[in-house]
N, C-alpha and C positions, 0 to 999 in steps of 0.2 A: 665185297668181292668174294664170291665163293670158290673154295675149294676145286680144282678141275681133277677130271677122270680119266685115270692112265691108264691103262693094263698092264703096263710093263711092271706095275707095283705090285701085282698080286705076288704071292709066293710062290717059287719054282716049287718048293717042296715043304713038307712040317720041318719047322727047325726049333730045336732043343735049344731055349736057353745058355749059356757058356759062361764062360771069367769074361767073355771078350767088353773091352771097355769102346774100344773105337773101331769102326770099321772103316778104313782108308780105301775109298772108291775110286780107280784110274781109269776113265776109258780112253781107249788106245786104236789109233790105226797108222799102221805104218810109222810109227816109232821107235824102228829099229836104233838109231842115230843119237837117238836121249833118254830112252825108257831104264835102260842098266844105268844111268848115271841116278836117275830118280830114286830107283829103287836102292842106288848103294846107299844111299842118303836115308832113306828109310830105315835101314837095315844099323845105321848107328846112330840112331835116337835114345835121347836120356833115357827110356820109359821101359816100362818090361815086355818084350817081346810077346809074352803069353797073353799079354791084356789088351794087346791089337790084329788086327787081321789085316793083312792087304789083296783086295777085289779087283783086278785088272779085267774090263769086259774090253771085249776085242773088239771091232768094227769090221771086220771082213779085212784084214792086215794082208798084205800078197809079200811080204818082205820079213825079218826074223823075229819080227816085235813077240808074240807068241812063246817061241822057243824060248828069247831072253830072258823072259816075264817067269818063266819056269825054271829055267836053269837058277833062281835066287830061291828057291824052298829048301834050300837047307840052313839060309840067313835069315829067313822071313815066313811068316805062315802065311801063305800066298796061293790066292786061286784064280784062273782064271775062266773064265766065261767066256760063250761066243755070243754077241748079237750083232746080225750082218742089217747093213742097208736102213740104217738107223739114224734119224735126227739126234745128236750130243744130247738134249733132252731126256729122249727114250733109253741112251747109252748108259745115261747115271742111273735113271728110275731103274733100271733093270738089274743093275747092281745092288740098290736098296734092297729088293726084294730077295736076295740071298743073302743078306748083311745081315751078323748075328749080336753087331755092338749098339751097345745101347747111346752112343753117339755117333753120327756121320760125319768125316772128314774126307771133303773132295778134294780130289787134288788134277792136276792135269800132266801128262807125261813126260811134257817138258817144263816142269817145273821142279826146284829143288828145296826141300825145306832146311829148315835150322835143326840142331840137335835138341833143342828143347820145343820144338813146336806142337808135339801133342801133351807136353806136361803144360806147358802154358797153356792150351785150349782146354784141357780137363780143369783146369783152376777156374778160367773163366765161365766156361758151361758148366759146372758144378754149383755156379752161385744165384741164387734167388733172381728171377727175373731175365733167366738169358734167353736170347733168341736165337738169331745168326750171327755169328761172328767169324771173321776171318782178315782180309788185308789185300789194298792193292799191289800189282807185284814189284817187286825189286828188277831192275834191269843188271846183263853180267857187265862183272867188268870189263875193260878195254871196248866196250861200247862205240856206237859207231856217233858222232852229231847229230847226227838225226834222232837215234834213242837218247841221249841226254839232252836233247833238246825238247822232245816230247814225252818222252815216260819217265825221266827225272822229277819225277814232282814233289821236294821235299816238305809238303802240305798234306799230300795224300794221305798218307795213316798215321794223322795225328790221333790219338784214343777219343772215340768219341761216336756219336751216331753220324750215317753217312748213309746215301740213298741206296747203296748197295754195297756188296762185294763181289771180285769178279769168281763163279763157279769153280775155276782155277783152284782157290783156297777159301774155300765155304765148309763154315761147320757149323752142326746145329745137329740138337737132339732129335735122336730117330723118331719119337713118337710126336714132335711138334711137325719134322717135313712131313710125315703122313696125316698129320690132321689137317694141311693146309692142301695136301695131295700133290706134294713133290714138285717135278718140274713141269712143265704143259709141254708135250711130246708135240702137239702142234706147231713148235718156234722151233728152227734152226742155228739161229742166232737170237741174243739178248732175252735166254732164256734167266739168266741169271739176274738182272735186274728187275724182271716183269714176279720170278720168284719172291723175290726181298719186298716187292712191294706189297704184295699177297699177304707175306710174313706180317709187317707193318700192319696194314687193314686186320690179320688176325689180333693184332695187340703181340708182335713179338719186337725186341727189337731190332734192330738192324746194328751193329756195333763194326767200326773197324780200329783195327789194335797194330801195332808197330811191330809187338814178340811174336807175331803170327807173319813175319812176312817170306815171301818166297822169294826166288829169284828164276825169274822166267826168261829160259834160252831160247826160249821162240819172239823175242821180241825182234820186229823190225829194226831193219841196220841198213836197209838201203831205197831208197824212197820208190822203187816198183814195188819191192816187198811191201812197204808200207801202206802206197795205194792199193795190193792186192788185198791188203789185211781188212782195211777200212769199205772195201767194198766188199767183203765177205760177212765183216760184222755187222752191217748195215744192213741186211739183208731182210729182217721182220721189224727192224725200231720203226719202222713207220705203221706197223699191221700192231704191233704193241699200243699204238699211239691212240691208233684208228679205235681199238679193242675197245676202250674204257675214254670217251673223250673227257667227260666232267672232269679225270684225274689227272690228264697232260701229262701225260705218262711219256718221257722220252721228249718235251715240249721242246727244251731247249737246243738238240740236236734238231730236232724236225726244223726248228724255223729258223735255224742259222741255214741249213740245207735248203730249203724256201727264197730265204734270202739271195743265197747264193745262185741258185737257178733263176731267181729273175735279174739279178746284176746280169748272168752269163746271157740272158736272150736279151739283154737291154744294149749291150756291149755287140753282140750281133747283131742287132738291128739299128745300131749308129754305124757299123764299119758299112753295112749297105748302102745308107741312105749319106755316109762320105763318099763310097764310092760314085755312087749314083748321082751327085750335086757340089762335094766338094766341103759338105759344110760338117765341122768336127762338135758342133755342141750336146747334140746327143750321144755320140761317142765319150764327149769327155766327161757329162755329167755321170752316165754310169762306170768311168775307168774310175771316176773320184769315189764313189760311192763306193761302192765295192775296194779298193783301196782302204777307205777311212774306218770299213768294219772289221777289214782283217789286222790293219797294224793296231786298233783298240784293244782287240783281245791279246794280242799280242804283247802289246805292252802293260796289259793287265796281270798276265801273268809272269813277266819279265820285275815288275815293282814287285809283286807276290813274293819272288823268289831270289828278289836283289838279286839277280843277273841280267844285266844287260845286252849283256853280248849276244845272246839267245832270239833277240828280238828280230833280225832280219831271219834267221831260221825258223822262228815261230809265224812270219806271216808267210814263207813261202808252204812251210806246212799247213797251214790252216786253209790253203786256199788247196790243196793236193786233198785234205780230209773233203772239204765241201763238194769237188769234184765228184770225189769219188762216191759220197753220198745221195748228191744227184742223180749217180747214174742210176743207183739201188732205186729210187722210188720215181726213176721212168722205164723200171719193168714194173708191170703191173699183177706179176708174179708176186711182188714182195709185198703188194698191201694184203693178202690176205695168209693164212697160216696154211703149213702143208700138210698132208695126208700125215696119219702115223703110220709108222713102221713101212717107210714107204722103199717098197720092194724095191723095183730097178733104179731108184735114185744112187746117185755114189756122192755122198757128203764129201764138204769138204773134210782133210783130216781134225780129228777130234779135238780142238783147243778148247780155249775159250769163249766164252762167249760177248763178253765183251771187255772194253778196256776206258779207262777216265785217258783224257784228251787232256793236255797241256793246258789250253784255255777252257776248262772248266765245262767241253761239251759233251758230259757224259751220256753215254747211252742207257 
């Protein structure tokens, strides 16, 4: 899997060497609402101020995200950048390229870190054989059932390799993302695990760690939010998939999504032929079908995580993710990748890129 080619990587300018240990990459749009919570967080970390930088690139922000981002330079060494009309891909890359530390740490704007999160990433990227490392997120507290139901995964960052981490809290040394060529400005979404995998195919490895975790305020708490989230992040896992078929890159998403799109036209095509004749057997065999896939994971991950309670929540969820994944890949927009730096497009705003699913159907 080679290396891809970005622009956004080249250097804005000659840049001098410094003390700087880490450069903390945020891209932002319209972050007015959580971008100063980020940064206060930032701003009281174990570590020495002098030996990190924080990189805010903007997305074309029309609200105070900007102004906030600056008003913190007297707590933090903080610059921000403009780049407008840009896939989260091109938003990071483009930050890389004025980053003067000799390690990358991404982060997302509504995300909040621990006070020792860059001490504990320099211990772990300091040691022989690191690659990427970082952590799924933490959800906040007073959480709604639907986040503890689905992003409670106390499985998630157990220490160990994992097929990815979400771009949110990705770190890894500056001269390994440019030998592999960063992120592919081509994806909108699921830029961050199509990365990791890259990483992998180069020999780096993929690690996620518990002392690296964040807690992300942008998690769904109300099941439109949720279906809007999942049909945002869905959006290239199928053109990921398409990309590299030998790898099955994104396999198990795609064919629960599969699955589910032909339950849902099997299920359509018994309520017709009930209405039509009166007879329920093809109706029922795909009500059972479809049924018997969603309470399995379900209860898969219910045994996982000794709760059961979770179980009617996780099938009505699993079938809201399947939904919504269906819809992604009957636009036909989503099998292929987008333009870079694509002018008149207006992204959605700058999260992540993607997130692990309760039932294990990571993107």
């Amino acid at each position: 899997m080679p290396p891809v080619s970005n622009p956004s990587l080249r250097p804005q300018e000659t840049i001098t060497p410094g003390r700087i240990r880490f450069s903390v990459i945020i891209p932002a749009r319209n972050e007015e609402g959580v971008i100063g919570q980020c940064l206060e967080r930032l701003s009281q970390l174990d570590y020495p101020r002098e030996a990190f930088e924080v990189i805010v690139v903007d997305n074309g922000s029309t609200d105070r995200t900007t102004e906030i981002a600056r008003s913190w330079g007297s707590a933090l060494n903080v610059t921000v950048l403009p780049k407008r009309n840009a896939h989260i891909s091109a938003v990071r890359n483009f930050g890389v390229a004025s980053a003067r530390g000799e390690f990358l740490a991404f982060l997302d704007a509504d995300c909040l870190v621990s006070a020792k999160w860059l001490r504990e990433a320099d211990t772990l990227l300091s040691a022989d054989g690191a690659g990427v490392v970082g952590a799924h997120y933490r959800i906040p507290e007073e959480s709604s059932w639907l986040a503890r139901a689905w992003y409670q995964d106390e499985h998630a960052n157990r220490g160990g390799k994992t097929s990815y981490v979400p771009s949110g809290d990705l770190l890894m040394r500056r001269p390994d993302f440019l030998r592999i060529g960063g992120f592919d400005e081509t994806l909108e979404t699921n830029e961050d695990y199509e990365l990791c995998q890259r990483a992998q195919a180069a020999g780096l490895p993929v690690l996620a760690f518990p002392q690296l975790e964040v807690v992300h305020l942008g998690t769904p708490q109300t099941l439109r939010a949720f279906y809007g989230k999942q049909r945002w992040h869905g959006k290239h896992v199928f053109y990921v998939f398409l990309s590299n078929l030998p790898k099955l890159q994104n396999a198990k998403t795609v064919f629960f999504t599969l699955y589910i799109f032909l339950s849902l036209a099997g299920l359509a095509a018994g309520a017709v032929r009930f209405i039509w004749s009166g007879r329920l057997g093809v109706l029922a065999v795909f009500l059972f079908g479809l049924l018997l896939a969603l309470v399995a994971l379900a209860l898969r991950t219910a045994m996982a995580r000794k709760r059961w309670a979770i179980v009617l929540p996780l099938v009505a969820l699993n079938l809201v993710f399947g939904v919504a994944r269906v819809a992604c890949v009957l636009d036909p927009k989503n099998w292929f990748g987008g333009e870079r730096d694509s002018g008149g497009e207006k992204p959605e705003p700058s999260r992540d890129g993607a997130h692990s699913g309760a039932s294990g159907l990571h993107d």
